[in-house]
VEXTOR-467107 format. One line per 2 residues: number of its first residue (from 0); their letters; for each residue x, y, z of N, C-alpha, C, O. Coordinates in nm, 3 decimals. Example, Ala and Ser with C-alpha at 12.3 -4.5 7.8 and 13.67 -1.06 7.14 Angstrom:
2
0> AS> 1.319/-0.569/0.780/1.230/-0.450/0.780/1.320/-0.330/0.780/1.424/-0.332/0.846 ~ 1.285/-0.225/0.708/1.367/-0.106/0.714/1.290/0.003/0.787/1.341/0.114/0.804
END
This chain:
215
0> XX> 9.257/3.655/-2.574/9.268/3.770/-2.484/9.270/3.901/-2.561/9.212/3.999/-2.513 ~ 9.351/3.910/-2.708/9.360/4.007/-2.759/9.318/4.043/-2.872/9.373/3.975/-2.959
2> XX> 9.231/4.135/-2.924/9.173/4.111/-3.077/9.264/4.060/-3.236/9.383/4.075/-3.263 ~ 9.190/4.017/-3.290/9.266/4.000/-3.378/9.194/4.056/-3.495/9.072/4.067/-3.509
4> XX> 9.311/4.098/-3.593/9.223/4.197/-3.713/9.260/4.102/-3.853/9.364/4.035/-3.862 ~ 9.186/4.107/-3.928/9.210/4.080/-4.069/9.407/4.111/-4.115/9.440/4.229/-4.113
6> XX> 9.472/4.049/-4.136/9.644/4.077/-4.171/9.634/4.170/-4.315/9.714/4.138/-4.403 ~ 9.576/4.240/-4.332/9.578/4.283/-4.485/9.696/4.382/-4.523/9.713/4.433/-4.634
8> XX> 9.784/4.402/-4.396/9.850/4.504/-4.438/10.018/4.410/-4.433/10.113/4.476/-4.477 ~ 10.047/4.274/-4.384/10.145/4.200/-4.440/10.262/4.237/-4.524/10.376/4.211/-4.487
10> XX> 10.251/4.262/-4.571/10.366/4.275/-4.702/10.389/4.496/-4.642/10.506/4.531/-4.627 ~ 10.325/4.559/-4.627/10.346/4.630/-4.607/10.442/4.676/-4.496/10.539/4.752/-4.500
12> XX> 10.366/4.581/-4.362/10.465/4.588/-4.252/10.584/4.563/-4.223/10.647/4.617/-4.132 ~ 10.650/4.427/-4.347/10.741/4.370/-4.369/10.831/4.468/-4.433/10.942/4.501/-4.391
14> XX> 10.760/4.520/-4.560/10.880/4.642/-4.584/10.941/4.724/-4.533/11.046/4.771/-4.576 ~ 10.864/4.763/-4.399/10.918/4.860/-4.303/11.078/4.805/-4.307/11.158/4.893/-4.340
16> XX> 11.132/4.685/-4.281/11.249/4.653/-4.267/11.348/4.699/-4.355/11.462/4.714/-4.310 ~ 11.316/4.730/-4.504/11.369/4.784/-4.632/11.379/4.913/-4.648/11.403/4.976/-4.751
18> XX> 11.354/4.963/-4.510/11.334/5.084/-4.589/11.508/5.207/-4.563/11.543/5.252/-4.454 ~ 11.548/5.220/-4.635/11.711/5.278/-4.621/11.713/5.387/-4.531/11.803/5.394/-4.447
20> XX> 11.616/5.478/-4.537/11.654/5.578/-4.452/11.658/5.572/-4.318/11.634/5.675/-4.255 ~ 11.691/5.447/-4.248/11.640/5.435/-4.106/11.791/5.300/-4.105/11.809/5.199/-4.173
22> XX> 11.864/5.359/-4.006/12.017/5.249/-4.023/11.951/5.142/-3.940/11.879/5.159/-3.842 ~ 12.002/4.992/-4.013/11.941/4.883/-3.938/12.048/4.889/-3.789/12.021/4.865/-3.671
24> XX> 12.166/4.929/-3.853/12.273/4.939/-3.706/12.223/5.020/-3.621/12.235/4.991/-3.502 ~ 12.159/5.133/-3.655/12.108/5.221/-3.527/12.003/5.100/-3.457/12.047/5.049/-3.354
26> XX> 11.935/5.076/-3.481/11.819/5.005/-3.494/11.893/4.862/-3.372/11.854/4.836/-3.258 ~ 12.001/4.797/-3.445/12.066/4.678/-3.361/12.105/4.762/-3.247/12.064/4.697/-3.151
28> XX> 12.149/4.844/-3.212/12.242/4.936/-3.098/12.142/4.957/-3.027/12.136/4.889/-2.925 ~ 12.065/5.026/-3.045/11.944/5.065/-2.946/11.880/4.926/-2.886/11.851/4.925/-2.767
30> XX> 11.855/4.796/-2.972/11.813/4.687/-2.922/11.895/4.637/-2.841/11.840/4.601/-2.737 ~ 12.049/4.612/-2.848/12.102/4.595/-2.719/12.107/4.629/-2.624/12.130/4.552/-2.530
32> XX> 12.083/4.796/-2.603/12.092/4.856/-2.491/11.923/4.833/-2.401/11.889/4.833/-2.283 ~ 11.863/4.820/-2.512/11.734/4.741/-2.449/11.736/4.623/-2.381/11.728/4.606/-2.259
34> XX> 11.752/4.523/-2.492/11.779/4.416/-2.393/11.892/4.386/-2.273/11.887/4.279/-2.214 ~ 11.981/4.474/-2.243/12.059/4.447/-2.155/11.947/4.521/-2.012/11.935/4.477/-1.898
36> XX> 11.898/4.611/-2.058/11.770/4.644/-1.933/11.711/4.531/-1.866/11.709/4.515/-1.744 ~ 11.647/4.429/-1.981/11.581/4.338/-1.976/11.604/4.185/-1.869/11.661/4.081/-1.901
38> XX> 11.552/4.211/-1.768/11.572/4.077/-1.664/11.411/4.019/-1.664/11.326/4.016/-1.753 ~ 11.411/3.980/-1.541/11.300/3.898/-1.501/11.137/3.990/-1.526/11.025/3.938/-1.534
40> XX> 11.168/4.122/-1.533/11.064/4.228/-1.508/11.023/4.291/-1.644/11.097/4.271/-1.741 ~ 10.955/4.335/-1.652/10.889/4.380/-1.824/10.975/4.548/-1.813/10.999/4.610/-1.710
42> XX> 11.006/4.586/-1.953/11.063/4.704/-1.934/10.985/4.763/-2.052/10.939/4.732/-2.161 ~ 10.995/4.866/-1.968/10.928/4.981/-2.056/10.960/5.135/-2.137/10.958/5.246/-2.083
44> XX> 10.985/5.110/-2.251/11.057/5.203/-2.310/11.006/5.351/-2.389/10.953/5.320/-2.496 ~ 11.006/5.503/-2.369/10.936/5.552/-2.456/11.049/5.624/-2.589/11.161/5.672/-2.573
46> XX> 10.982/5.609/-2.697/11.038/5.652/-2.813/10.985/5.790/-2.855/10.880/5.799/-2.917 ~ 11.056/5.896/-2.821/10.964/6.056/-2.874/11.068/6.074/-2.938/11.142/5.980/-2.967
48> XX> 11.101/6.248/-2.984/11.198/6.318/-3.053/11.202/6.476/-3.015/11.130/6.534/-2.934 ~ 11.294/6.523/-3.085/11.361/6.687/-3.035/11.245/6.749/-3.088/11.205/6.835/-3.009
50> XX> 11.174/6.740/-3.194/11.136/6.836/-3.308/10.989/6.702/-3.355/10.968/6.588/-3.314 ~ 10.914/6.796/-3.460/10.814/6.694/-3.519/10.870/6.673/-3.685/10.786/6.657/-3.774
52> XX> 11.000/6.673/-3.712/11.033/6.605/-3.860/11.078/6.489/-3.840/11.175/6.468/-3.913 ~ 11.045/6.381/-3.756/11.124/6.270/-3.761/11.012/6.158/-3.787/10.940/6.173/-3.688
54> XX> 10.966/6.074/-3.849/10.882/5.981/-3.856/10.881/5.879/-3.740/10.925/5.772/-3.783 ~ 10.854/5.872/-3.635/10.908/5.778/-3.522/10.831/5.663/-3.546/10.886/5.557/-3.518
56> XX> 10.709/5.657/-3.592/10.628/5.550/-3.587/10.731/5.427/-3.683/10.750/5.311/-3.648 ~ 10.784/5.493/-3.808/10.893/5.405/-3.857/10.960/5.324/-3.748/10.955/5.204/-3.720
58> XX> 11.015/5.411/-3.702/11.175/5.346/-3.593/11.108/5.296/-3.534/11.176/5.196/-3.513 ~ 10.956/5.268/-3.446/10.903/5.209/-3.381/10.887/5.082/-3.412/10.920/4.979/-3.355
60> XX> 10.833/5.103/-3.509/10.755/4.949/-3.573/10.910/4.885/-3.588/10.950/4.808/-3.500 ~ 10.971/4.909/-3.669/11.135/4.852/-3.674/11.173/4.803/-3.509/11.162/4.686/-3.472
62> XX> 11.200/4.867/-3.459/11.255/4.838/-3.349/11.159/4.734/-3.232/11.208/4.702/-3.124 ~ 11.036/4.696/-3.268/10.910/4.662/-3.201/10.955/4.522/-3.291/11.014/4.429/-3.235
64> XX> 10.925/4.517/-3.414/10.952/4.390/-3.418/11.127/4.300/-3.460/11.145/4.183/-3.495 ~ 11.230/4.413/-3.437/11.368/4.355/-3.435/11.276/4.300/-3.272/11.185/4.217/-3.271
66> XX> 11.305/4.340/-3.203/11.252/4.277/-3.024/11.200/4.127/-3.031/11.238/4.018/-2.987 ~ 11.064/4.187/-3.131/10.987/4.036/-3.136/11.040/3.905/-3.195/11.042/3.789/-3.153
68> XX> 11.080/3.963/-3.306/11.198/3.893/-3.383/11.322/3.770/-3.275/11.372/3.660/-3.302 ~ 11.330/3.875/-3.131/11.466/3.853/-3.038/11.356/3.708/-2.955/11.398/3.654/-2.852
70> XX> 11.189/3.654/-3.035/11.162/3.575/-2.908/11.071/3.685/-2.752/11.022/3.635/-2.651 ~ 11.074/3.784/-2.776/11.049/3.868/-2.662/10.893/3.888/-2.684/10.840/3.869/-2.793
72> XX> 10.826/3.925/-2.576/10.672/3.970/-2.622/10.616/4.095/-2.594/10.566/4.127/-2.486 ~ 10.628/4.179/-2.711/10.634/4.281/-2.728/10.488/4.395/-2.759/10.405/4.378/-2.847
74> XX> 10.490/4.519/-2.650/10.330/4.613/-2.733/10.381/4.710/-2.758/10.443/4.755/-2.662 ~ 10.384/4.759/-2.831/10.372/4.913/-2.922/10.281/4.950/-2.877/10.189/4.869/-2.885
76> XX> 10.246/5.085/-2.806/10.166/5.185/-2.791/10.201/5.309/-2.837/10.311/5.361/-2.823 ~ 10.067/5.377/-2.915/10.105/5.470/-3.007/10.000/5.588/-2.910/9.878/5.593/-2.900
78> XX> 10.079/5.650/-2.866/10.031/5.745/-2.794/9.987/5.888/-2.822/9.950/5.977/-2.745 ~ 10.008/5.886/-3.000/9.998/6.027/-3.045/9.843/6.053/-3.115/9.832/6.044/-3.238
80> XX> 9.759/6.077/-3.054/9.637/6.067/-3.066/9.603/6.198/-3.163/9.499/6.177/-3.226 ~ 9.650/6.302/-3.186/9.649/6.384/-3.273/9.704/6.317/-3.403/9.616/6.309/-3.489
82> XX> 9.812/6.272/-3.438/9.822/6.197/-3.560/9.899/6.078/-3.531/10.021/6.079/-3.520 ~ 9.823/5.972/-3.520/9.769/5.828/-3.528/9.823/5.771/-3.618/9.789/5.805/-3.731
84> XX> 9.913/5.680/-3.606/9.993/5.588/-3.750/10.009/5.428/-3.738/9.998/5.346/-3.829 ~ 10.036/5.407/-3.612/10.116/5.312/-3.601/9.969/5.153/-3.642/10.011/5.041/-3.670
86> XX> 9.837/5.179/-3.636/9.779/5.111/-3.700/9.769/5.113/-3.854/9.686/5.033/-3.896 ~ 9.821/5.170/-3.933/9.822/5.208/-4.021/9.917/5.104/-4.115/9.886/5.076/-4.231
88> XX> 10.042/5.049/-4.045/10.173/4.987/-4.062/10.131/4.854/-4.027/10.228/4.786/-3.994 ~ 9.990/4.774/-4.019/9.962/4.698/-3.965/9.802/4.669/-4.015/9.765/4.562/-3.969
90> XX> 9.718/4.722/-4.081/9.590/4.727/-4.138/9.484/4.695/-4.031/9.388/4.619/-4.041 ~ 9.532/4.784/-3.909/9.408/4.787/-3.802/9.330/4.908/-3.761/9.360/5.023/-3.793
92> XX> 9.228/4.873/-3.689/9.163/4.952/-3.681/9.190/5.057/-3.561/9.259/5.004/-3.474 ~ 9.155/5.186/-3.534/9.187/5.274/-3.445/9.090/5.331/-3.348/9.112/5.419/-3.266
94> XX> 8.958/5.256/-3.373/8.837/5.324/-3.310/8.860/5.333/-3.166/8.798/5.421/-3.106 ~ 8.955/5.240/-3.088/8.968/5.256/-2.967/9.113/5.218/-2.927/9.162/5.115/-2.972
96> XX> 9.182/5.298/-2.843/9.288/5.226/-2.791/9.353/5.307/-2.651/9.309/5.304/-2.536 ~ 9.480/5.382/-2.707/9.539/5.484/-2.562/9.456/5.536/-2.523/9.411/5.491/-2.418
98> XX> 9.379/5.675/-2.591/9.295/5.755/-2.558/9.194/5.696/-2.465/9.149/5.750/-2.364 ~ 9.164/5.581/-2.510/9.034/5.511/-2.407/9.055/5.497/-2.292/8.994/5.525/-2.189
100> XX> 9.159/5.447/-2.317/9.232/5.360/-2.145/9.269/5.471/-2.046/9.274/5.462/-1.923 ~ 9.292/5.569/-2.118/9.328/5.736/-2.034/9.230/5.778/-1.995/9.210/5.775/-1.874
102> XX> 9.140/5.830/-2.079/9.002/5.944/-2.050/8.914/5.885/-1.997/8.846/5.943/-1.913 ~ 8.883/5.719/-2.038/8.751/5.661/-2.044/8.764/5.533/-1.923/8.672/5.459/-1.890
104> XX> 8.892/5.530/-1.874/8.925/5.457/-1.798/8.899/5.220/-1.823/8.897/5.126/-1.744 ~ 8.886/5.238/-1.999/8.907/5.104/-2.020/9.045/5.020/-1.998/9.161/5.061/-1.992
106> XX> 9.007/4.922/-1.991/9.108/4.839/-1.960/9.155/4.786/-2.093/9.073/4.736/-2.170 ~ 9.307/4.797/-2.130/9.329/4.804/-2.234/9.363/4.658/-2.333/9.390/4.650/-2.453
108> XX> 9.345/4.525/-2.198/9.357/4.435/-2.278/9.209/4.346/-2.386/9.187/4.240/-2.444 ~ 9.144/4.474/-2.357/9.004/4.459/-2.444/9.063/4.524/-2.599/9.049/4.480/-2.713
110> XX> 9.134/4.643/-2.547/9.200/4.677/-2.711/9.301/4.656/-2.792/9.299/4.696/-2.908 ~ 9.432/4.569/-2.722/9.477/4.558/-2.740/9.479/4.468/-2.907/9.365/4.435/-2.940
112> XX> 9.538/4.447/-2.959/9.527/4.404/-3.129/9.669/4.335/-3.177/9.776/4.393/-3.163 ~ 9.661/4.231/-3.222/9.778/4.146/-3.234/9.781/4.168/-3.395/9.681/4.177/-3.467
114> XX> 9.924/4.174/-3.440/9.989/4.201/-3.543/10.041/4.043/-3.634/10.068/3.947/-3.562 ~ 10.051/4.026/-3.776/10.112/3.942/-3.781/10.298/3.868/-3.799/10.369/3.784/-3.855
116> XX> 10.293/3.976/-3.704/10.469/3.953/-3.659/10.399/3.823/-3.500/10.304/3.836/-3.423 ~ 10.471/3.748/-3.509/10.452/3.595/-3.366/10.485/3.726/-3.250/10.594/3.782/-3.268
118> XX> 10.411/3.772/-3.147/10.532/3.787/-2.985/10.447/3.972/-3.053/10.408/4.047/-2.963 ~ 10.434/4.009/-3.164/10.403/4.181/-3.125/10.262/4.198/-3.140/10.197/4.122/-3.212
120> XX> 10.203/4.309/-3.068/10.098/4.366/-3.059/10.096/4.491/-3.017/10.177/4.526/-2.930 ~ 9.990/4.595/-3.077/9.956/4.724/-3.043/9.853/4.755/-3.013/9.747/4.712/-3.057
122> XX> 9.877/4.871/-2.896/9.766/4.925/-2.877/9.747/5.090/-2.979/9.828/5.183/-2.987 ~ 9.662/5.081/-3.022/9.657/5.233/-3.088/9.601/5.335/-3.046/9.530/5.339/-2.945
124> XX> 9.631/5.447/-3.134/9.630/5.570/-3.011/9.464/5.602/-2.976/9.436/5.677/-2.883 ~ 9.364/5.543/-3.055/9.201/5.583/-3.013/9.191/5.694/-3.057/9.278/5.725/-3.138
126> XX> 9.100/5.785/-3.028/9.051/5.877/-3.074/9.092/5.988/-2.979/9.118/5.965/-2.861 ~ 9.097/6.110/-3.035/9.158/6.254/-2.996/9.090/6.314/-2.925/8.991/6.364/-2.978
128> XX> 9.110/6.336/-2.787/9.028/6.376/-2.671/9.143/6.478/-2.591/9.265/6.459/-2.591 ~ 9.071/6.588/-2.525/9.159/6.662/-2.393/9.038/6.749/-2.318/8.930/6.791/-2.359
130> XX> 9.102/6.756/-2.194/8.999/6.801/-2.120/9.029/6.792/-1.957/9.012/6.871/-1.864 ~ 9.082/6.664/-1.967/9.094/6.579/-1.833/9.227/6.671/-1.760/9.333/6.695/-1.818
132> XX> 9.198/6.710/-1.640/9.314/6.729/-1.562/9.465/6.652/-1.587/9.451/6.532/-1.610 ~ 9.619/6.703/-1.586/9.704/6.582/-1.599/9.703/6.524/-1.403/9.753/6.421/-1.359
134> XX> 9.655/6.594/-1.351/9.671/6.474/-1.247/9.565/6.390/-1.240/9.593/6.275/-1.207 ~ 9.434/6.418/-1.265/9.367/6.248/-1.313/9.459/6.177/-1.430/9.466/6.054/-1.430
136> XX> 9.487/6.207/-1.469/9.491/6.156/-1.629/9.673/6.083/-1.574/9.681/5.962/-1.594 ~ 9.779/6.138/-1.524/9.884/6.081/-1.466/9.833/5.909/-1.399/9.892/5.801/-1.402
138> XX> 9.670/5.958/-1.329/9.670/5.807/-1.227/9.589/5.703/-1.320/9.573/5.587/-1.283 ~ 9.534/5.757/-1.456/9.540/5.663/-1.564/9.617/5.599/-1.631/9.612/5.490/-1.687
140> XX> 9.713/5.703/-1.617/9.811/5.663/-1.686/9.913/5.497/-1.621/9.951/5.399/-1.686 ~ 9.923/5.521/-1.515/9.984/5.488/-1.430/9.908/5.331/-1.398/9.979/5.232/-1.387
142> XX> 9.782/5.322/-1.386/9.709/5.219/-1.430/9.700/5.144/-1.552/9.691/5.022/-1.560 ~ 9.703/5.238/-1.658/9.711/5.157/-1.801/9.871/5.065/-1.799/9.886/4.949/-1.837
144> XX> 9.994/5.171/-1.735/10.151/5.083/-1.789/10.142/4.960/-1.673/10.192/4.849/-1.693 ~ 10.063/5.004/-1.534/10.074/4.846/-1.484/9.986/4.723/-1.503/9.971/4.619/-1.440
146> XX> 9.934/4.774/-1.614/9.854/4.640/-1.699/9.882/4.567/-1.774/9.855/4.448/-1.789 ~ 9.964/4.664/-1.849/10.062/4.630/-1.986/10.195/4.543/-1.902/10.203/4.421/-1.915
148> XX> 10.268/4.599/-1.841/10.342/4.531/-1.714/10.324/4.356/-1.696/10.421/4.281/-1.684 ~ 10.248/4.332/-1.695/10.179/4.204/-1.605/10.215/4.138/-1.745/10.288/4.041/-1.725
150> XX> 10.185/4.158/-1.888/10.146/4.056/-2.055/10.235/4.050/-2.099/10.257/3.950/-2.167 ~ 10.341/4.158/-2.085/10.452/4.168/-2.202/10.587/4.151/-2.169/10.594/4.219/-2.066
152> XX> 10.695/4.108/-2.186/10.816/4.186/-2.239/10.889/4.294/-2.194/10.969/4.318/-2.103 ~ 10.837/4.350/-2.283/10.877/4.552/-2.350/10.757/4.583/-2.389/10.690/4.520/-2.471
154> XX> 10.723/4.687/-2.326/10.628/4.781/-2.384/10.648/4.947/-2.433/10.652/5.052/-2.368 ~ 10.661/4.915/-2.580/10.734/5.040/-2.588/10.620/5.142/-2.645/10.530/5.111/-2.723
156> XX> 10.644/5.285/-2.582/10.521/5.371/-2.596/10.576/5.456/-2.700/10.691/5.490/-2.670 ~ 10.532/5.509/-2.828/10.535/5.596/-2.913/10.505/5.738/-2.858/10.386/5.770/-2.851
158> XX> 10.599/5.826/-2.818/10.523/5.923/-2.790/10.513/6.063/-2.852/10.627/6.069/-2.900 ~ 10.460/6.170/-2.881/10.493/6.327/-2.973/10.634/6.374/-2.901/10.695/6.333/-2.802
160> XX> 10.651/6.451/-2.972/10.793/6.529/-2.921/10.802/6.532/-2.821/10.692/6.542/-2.767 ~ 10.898/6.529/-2.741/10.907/6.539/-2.561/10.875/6.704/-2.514/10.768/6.741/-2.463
162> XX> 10.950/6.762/-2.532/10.945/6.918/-2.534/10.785/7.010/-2.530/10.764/7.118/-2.474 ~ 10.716/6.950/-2.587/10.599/6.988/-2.674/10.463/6.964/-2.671/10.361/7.020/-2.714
164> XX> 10.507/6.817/-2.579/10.383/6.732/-2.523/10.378/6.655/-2.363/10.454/6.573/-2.311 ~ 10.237/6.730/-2.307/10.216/6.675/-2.207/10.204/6.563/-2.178/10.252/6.500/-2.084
166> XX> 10.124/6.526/-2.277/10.141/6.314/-2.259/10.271/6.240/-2.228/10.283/6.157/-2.137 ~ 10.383/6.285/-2.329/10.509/6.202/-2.329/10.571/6.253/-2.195/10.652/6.167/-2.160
168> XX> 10.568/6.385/-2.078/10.591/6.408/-1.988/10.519/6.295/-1.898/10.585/6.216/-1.830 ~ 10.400/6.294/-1.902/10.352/6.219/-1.753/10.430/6.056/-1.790/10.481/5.989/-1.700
170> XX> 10.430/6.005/-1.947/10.450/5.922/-1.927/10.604/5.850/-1.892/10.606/5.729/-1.866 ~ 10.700/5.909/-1.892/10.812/5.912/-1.920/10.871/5.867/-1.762/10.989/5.836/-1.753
172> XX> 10.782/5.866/-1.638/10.713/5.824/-1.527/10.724/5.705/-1.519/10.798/5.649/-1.439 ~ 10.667/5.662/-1.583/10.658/5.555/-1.606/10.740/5.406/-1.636/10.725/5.292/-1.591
174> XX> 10.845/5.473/-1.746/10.930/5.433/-1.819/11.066/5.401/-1.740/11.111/5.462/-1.643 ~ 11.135/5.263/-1.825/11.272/5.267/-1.748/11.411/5.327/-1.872/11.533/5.308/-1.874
176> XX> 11.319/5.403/-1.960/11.457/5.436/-2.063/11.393/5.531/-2.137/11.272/5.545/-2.117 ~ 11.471/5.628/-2.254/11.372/5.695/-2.320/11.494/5.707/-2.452/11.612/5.741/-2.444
178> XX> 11.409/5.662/-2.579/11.534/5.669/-2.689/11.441/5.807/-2.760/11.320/5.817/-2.779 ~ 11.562/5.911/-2.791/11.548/6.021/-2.863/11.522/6.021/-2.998/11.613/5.941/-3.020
180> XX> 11.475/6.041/-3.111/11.491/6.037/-3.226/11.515/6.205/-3.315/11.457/6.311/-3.293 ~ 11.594/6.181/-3.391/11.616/6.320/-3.479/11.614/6.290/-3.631/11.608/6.173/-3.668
182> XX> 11.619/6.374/-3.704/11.648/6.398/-3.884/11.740/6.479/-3.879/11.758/6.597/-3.846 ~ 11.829/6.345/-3.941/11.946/6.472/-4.026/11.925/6.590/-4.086/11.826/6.579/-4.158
184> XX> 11.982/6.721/-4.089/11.959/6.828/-4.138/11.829/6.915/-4.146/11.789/7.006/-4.217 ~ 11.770/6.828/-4.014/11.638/6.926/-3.984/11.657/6.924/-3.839/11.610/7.029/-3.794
186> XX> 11.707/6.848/-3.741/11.666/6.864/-3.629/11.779/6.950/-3.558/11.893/6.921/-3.595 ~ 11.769/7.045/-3.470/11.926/7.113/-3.428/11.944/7.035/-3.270/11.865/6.969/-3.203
188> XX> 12.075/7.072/-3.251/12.170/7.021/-3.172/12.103/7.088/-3.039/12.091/7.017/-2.940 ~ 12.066/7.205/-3.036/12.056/7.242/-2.929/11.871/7.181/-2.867/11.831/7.185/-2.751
190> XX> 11.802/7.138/-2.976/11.688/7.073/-2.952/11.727/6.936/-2.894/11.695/6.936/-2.775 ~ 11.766/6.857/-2.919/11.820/6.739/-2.893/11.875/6.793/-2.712/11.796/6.770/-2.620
192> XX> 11.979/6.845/-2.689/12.004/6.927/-2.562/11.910/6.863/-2.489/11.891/6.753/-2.436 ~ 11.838/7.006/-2.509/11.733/7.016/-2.409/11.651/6.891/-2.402/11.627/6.839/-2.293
194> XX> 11.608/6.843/-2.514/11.505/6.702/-2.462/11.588/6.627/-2.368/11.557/6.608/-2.251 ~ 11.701/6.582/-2.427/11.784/6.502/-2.311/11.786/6.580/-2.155/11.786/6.528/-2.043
196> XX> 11.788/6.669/-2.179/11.797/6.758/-2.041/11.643/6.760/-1.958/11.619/6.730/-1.841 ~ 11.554/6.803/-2.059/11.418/6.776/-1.961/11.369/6.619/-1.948/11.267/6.590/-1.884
198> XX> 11.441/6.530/-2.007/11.418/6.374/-1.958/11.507/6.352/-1.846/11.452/6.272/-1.769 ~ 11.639/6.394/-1.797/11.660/6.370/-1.691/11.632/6.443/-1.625/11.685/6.411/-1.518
200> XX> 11.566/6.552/-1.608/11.516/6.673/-1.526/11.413/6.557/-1.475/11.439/6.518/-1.361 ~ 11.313/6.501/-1.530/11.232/6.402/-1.499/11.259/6.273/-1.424/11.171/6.190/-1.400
202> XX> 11.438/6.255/-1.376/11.439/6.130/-1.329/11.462/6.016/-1.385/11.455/5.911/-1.321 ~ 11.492/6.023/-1.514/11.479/5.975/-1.623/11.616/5.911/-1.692/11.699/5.913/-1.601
204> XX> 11.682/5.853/-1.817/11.748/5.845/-1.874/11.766/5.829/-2.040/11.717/5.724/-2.080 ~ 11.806/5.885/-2.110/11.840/5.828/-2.242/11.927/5.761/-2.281/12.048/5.771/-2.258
206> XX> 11.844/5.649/-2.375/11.881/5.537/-2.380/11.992/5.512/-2.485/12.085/5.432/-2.484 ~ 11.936/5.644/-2.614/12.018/5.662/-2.727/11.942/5.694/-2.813/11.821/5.669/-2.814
208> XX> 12.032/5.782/-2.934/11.976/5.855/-3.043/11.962/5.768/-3.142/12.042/5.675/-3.156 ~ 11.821/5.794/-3.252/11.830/5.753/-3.396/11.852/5.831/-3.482/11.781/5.930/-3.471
210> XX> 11.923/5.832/-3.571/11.882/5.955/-3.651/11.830/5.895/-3.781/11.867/5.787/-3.826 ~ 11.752/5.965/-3.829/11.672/5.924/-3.967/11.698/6.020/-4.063/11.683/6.139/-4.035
212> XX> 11.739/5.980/-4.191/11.814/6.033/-4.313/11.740/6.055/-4.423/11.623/6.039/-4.390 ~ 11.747/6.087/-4.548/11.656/6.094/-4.628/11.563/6.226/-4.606/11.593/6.312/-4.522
214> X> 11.446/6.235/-4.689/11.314/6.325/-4.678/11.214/6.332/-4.612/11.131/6.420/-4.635
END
C-alpha cells in the first residue's frame, strides 16, 4: 500500500534517540498524555512552536517512534514545505508528499513512505507551492487528515510555528491536541502565551511543552 525506500539512513535515525539535548522524560510525558487520548479512534496530534529556534522535526521523529515503539501505527507528516526535514532523518525521498495532497489534490496513500522503525511511516512535506485560496486548501486539508484517519493510530503533523503560519492554523482543525515546543534561552515566555492562546482561540487544546536545550 505504501512505498518503500532503500533504509540507508538506519543508524542515523536510531541516533535520534541519543541525542541529549531533547529530555527522553519530556518525550515519555508527552507520550502519555497521548496515549491516554488514544481509544478506539485514530488521534491526531500537531507538533509546532512559539518561535523558529526550536528543531521540532527532532522531537518529532523521537516522539513518532517512542509511539511506534508503544506497538501503535504511527504517520509523521511534515508539513513544513519551506524547509523540509523530516525525510532527511530517514533517507527518503521528498519529490512528493503534503504539498501534493493539498494543492494537487493526490491521495496521499500513494505517498505515503514507510520507515525502518515496524508500525512508522511518513508523509513528507513535497515540494513548496502557494497560491491556493485557504478555503480551498482548508477542504484539502480536511480530506487529506480523513484519509490518514482510516490507516493509522496517531497521526502526528509537524507543523511551522503556530503564530506565523497559515498551514498549522487550518490544520490545528483538524487535530485532537497540539504539543508546543520551545528552546531554552531563546524562546520568550510571552511567545509561548500567545501560541497557547491562539490554539485555544481555535477550539483547540495544549497538550504540553518540550523544551529543547543545547545550540
Amino acid at each position: 500500500m505504501f512505498k518503500t525506500e532503500k533504509k540507508t539512513a538506519g543508524k542515523r535515525s536510531r541516533a535520534v534517540l541519543n541525542e541529549r539535548f531533547v529530555s527522553t522524560e519530556q518525550i515519555r510525558m508527552i507520550q502519555l498524555r497521548v496515549q491516554h487520548l488514544m481509544g478506539k479512534d485514530t488521534v491526531n496530534i500537531m507538533m509546532t512552536s512559539a518561535d523558529d529556534h526550536v528543531k521540532k522535526s527532532l522531537l518529532a521523529v523521537k516522539l513518532s517512534m517512542a509511539m511506534a515503539e508503544q506497538g501503535k501505527r504511527v504517520l509523521l507528516v511534515d508539513m513544513d514545505t519551506s524547509k523540509p526535514s523530516v525525510h532527511q532523518w530517514f533517507g527518503q525521498t521528498n519529490m512528493s508528499g503534503w504539498a501534493e495532497t493539498v494543492f494537487d489534490n493526490k491521495k496521499a496513500a500513494g505517498l505515503i513512505q514507510d520507515t525502518i522503525h515496524p508500525g512508522l511511516y511518513t508523509l513528507t512535506a513535497g515540494q513548496n507551492r502557494r497560491g491556493s485560496q485557504d478555503a480551498l486548501l482548508m477542504e484539502q486539508v480536511k480530506k487529506t487528515a480523513a484519509e490518514c484517519r482510516g490507516n493509522f493510530d496517531l497521526v502526528l503533523y509537524l507543523a511551522p510555528s503556530y503564530t506565523s503560519s497559515a498551514d498549522a492554523q487550518l490544520v490545528v482543525h483538524e487535530c485532537d491536541g497540539v504539543i508546543v515546543t520551545a528552546k531554552t534561552g531563546k524562546t520568550k515566555v510571552a511567545d509561548l502565551l500567545s501560541t497557547r492562546k491562539e490554539v485555544e482561540k481555535a477550539g483547540n487544546k495544549v497538550l504540553g511543552v518540550i523544551l529543547q536545550t543545547g545550540r
